[in-house]
C-alpha positions as CSV (number, residue, x, y, z in Angstrom):
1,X,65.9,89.5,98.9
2,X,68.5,87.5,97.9
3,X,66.9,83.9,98.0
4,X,64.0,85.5,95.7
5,X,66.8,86.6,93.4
6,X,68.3,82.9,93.7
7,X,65.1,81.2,93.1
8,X,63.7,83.9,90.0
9,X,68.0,83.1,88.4
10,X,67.3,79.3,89.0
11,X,63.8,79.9,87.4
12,X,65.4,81.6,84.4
13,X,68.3,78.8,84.0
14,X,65.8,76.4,83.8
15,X,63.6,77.8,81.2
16,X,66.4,79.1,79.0
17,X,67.8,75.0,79.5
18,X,63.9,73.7,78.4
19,X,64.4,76.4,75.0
20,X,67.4,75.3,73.9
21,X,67.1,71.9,73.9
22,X,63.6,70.8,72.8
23,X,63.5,74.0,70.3
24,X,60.0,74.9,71.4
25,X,58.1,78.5,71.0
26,X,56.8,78.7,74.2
27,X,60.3,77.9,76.1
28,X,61.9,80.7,73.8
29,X,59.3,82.9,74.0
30,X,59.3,82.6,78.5
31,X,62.8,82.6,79.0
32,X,62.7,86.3,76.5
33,X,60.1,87.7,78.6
34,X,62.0,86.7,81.9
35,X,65.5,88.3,80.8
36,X,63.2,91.8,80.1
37,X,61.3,91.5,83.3
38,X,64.7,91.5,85.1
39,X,66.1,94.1,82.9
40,X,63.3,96.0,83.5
41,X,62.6,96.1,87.2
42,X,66.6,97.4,86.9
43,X,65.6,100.1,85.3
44,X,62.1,100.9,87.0
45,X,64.4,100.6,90.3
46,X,67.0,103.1,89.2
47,X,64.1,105.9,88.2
48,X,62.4,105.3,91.7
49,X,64.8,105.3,94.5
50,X,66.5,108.3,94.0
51,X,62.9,110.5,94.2
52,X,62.4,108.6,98.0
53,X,63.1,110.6,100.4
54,X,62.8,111.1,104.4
55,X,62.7,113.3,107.1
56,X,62.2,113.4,110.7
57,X,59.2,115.6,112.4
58,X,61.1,117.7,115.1
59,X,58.7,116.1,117.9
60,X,59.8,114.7,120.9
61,X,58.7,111.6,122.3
62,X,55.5,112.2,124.4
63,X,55.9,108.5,126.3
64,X,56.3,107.5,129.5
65,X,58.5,104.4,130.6
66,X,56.7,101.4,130.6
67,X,54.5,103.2,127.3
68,X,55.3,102.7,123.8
69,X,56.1,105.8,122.2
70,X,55.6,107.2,118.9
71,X,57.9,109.0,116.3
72,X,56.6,110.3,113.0
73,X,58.3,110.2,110.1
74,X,57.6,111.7,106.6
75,X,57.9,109.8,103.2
76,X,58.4,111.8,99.9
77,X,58.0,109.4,96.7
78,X,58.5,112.0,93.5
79,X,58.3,109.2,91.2
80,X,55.1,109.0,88.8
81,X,54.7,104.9,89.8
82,X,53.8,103.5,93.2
83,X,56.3,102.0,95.4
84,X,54.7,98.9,96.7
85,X,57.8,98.0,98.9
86,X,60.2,100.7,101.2
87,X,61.7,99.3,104.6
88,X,62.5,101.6,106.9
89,X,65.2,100.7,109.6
90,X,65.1,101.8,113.0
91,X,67.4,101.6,115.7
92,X,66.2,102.3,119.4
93,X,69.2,102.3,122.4
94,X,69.3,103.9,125.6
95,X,72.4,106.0,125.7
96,X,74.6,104.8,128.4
97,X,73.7,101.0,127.3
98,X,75.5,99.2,124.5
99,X,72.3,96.6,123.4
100,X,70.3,98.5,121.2
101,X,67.3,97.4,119.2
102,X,66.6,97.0,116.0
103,X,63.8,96.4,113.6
104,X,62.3,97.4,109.9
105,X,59.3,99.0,109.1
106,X,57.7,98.1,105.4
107,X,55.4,100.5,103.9
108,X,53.5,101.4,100.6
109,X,54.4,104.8,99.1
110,X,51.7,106.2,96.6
111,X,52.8,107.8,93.1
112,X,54.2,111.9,94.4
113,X,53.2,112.0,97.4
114,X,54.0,112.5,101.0
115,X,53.1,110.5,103.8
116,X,53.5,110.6,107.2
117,X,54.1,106.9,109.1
118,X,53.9,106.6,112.6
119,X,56.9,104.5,114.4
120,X,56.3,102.6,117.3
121,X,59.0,102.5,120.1
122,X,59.7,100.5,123.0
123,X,60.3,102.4,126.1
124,X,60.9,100.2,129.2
125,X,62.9,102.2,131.5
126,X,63.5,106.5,131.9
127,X,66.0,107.9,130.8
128,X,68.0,109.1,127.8
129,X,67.2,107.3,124.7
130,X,68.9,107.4,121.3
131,X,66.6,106.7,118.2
132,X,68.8,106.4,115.1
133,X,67.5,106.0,111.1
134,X,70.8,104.6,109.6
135,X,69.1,103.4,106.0
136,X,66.4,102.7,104.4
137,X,65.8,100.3,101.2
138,X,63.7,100.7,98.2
139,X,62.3,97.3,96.4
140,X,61.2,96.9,92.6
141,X,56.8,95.7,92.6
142,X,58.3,91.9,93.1
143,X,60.7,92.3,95.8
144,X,63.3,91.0,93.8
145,X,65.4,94.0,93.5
146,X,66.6,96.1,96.6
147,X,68.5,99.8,96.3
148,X,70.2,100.3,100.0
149,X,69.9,104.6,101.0
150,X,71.5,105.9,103.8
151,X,70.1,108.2,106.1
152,X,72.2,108.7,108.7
153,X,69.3,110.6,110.7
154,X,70.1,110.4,114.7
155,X,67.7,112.0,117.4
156,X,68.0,111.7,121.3
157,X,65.2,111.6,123.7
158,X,63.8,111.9,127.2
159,X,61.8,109.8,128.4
160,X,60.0,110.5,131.7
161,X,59.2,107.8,134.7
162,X,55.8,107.6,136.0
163,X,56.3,109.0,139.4
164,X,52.9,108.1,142.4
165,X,52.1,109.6,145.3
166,X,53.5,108.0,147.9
167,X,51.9,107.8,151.5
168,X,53.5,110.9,153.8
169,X,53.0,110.2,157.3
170,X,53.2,112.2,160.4
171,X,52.8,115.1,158.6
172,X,52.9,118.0,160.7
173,X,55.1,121.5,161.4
174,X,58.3,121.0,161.4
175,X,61.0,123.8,162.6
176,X,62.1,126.3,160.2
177,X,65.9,126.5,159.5
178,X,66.9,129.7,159.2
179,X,64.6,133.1,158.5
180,X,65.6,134.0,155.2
181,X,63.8,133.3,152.1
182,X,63.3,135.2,148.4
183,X,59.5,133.0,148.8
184,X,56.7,133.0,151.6
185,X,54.1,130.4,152.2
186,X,51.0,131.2,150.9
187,X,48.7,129.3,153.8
188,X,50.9,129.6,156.9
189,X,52.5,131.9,159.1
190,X,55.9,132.7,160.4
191,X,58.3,135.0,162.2
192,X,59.9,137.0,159.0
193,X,58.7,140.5,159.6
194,X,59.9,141.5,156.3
195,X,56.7,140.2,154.7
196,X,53.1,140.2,156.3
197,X,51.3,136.8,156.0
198,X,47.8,138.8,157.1
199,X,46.0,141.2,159.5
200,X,43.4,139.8,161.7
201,X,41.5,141.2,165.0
202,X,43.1,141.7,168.1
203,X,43.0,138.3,170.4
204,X,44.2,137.9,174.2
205,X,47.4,137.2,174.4
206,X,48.7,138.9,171.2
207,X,51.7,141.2,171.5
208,X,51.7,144.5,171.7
209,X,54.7,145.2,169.0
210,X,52.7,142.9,166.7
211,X,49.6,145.6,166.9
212,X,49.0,146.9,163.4
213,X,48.7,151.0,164.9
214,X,47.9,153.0,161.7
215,X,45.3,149.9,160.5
216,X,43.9,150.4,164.2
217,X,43.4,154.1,164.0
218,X,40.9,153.5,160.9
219,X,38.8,151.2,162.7
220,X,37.1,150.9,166.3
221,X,38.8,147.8,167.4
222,X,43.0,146.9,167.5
223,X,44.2,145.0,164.5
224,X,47.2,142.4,164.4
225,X,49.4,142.2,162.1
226,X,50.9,137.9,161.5
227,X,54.3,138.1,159.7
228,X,55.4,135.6,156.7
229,X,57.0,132.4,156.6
230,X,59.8,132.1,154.5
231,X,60.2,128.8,152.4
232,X,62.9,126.8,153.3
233,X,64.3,123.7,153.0
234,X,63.4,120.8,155.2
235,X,65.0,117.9,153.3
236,X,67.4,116.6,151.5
237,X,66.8,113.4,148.9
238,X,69.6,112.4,147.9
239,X,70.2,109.7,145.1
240,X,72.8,107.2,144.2
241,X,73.4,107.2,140.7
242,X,75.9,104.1,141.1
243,X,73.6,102.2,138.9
244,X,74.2,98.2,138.1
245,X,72.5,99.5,134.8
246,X,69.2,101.0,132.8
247,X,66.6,99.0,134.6
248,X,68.2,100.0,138.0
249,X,68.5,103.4,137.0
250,X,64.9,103.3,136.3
251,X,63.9,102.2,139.7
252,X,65.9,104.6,141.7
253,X,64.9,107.7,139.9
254,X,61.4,106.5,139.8
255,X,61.2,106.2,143.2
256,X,62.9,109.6,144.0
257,X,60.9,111.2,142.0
258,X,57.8,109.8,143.4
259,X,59.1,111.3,147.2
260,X,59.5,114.7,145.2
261,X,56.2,114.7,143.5
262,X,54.2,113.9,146.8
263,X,56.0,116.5,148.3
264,X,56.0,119.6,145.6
265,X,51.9,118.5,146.3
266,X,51.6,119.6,149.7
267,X,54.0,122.7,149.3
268,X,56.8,121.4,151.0
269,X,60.1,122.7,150.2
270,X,62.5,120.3,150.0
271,X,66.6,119.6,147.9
272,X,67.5,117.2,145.7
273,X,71.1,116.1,145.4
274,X,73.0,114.0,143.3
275,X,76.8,113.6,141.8
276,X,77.1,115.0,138.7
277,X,79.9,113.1,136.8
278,X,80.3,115.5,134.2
279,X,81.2,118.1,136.4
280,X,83.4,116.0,139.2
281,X,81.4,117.2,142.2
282,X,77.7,116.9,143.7
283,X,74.8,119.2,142.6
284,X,71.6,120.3,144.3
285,X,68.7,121.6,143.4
286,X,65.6,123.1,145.9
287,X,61.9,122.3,144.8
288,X,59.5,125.0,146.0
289,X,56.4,124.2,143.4
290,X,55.5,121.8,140.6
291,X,57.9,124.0,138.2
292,X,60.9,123.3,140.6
293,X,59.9,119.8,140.4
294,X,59.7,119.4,136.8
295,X,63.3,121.3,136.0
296,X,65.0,119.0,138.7
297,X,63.1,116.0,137.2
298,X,64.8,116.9,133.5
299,X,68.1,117.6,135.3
300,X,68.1,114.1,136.8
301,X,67.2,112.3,133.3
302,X,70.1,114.0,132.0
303,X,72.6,113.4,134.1
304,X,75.0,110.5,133.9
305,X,75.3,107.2,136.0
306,X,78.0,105.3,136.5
307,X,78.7,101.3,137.9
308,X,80.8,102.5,140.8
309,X,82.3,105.3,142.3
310,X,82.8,107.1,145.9
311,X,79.6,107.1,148.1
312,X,77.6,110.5,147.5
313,X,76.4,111.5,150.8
314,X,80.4,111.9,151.7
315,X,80.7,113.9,148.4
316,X,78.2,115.9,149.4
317,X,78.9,116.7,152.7
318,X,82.6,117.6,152.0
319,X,81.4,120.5,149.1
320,X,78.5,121.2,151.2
321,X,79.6,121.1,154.9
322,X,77.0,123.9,157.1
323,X,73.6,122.7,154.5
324,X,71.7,121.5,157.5
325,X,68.3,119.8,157.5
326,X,65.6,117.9,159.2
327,X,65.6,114.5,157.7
328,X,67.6,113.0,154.8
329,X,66.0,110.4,152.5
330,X,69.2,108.5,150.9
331,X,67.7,106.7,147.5
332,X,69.9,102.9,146.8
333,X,69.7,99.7,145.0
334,X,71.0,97.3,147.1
335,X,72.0,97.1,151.0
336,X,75.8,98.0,152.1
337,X,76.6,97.9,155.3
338,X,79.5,100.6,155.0
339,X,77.1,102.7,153.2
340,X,74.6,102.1,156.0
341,X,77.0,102.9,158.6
342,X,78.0,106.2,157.4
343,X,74.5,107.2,156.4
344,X,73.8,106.4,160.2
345,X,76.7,108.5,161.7
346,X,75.8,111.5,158.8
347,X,75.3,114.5,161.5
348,X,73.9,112.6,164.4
349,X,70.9,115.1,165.4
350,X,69.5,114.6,161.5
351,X,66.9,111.8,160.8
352,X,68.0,109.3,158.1
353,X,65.8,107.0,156.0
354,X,67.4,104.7,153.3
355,X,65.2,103.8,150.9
356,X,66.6,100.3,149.1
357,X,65.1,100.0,145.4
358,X,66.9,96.6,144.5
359,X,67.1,94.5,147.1
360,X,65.2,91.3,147.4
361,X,66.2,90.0,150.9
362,X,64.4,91.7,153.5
363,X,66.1,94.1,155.7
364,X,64.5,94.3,159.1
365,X,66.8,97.4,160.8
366,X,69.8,99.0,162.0
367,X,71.1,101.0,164.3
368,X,69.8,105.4,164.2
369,X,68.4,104.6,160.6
370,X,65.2,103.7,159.1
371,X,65.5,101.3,156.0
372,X,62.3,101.7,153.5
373,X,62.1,98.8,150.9
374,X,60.5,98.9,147.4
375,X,60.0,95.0,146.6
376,X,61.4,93.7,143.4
377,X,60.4,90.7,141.5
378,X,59.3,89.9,138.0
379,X,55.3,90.3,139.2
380,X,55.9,93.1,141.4
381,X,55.0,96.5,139.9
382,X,57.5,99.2,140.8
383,X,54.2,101.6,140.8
384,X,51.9,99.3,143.5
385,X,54.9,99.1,145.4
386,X,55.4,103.0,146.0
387,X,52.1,103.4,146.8
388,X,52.4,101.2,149.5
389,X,56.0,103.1,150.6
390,X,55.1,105.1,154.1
391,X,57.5,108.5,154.0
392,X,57.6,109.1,157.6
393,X,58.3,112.9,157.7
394,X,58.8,112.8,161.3
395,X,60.2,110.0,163.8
């Protein structure tokens, strides 16, 4: 704007310079009508900035990382005259990162009307992102002219990973800890004789307290009655949120998540645990179903991450000390050996896997742990990779 305005003052210099020394009509006549254009587009500005006006739809970002989402905005020009130039300034930064973004948006704004514009938004990583409008400008027809409006208008987002199925292997029954439950499985059956799973014909073998007698009385045969299984938790994921940063962030949670998801889809009960920061002390949450899985999934995009800090499994096990469970899947960046060490000595009779999101050496073993790798590299996608990641639920 402010070279046009240098080049249109130069323009009028030189033409009010041509008029007064050769005398001419013409010269005189151009360098009048180039003082009332300027005074005019003044004018025109003042009357039309102050009836533009904006506003935020109250939607939410319905993006994935890695997919550009979209934010709609609405435009209100009371003015009777088009507005032929409006830039729109938008500022995108993910909360807990201090680079941020920022572009402008041009747009035409008929005579009293409103119109919605759509703005585009690059969404690389999950996680909390701020969008913020801080002003928008309003031009005169030429572009010469610019009247600066603030906004101020500030909105903060979640934005989900794309969790995959991963490969579960050596799936199979595993032992129930504990017989308690508030929920039963739905296509197994168990030892809680509080609930009854189903009734099915007598077979050799079956025990006789296990006989269903008033069912039996009914019929001409003896009728069994199988008892419930409670749903319980067989394992713990827990994640490091001792991030180097967004992108890392990303690939941990990601990854996490992916375990969860392939879990919550066969039905099997599992806990999530991670160190909230905002609280001082670790938090844990148990998915039973796809709803469980989608309130621990908003949990973890809210939560804070920090550069460094005390490792987590130690956290947890000091506020949670008698939690027991078959196999613990310990979600990393990059490889520690102290880490390792005390992930390996973490109750001795519990399987461990660490599962190492941003390490690019190769990791072959160590001692009582398995170490999982997701491969990192600027043409590896984080998504092939996990569906290549064998879970072993068993070792």
């Amino acid at each position: 704007m402010k070279k046009k305005i240098g080049i249109y003052g130069l323009l009028v210099l030189f033409t009010g310079y041509e008029a007064m020394v050769f005398e001419e009509f013409m010269p005189t006549v151009l360098f009048v009508f180039e003082l009332f254009l300027f005074i005019g587009l003044v004018v025109l500005l003042c009357y039309q900035a102050p009836g533009v006006s904006m506003r935020l739809k109250e939607e939410g970002i319905h993006a994935a990382a890695g997919e550009a989402g979209i934010l709609r905005v609405l435009v209100k020009n009371a003015s009777v005259i088009p507005l032929f130039g409006t830039e729109l300034q938008v500022t995108t930064r993910y909360v807990q990162e201090k680079e941020k973004e920022s572009r402008r948006i041009a747009m035409y704004l008929p005579a009293r009307r409103e119109k919605e514009i759509e703005v585009g938004l690059r969404l690389p990583y999950c996680g909390r992102v701020c969008v913020s409008f801080p002003f928008y400008r309003v031009y005169d027809c030429l572009g010469l002219l610019g009247r600066k409006k603030r906004w101020g208008c500030e909105a903060e987002y979640l934005v989900r990973p794309k969790p995959v199925l991963v490969n579960l292997e050596e799936l199979r029954e595993l032992p129930v800890i504990g017989e308690d439950g508030d929920s039963y499985y739905k296509d197994r059956s168990g030892q809680d004789n509080s609930e009854i799973y189903q009734v099915r014909d007598y077979r050799a073998g079956d025990r006789l307290s296990a006989v269903h007698w008033k069912l039996s009385a009914r019929t001409e045969g003896l009728l069994v009655k199988e008892f419930s299984r409670p749903k319980k938790s067989s394992y713990l994921l827990v994640l490091d949120n001792r991030c180097a940063g967004q992108e890392d962030f990303h690939r941990r949670l990601t990854t996490l998540l992916s375990i969860s998801c392939s879990l919550a889809a066969q039905e099997y009960v599992h806990t999530v645990a991670w160190f909230d920061y905002g609280f001082g002390m670790p938090k844990e949450v148990m998915v039973q179903d796809w709803e469980g899985y989608g309130r621990v999934g908003d949990q973890l995009l809210s939560m804070d991450w920090k550069t460094e800090g005390e490792f987590p499994l130690v956290l947890y096990e000091r506020f949670f000390p008698q939690v027991q469970y078959v196999k613990v899947f310990y979600v990393t960046g990059t490889f520690a050996r102290r880490e390792a060490d005390e992930l390996a000595r973490y109750r001795g009779g519990v399987r461990k896997s660490l599962i190492l999101t941003g390490e690019e050496k190769r990791i072959d073993s160590w001692p009582n742990l398995e170490i999982l790798q997701v491969a990192k590299g600027p043409l590896v996608s984080l998504e092939e990779e996990l569906k290549k990641l064998p879970v072993l639920l068993s070792m």
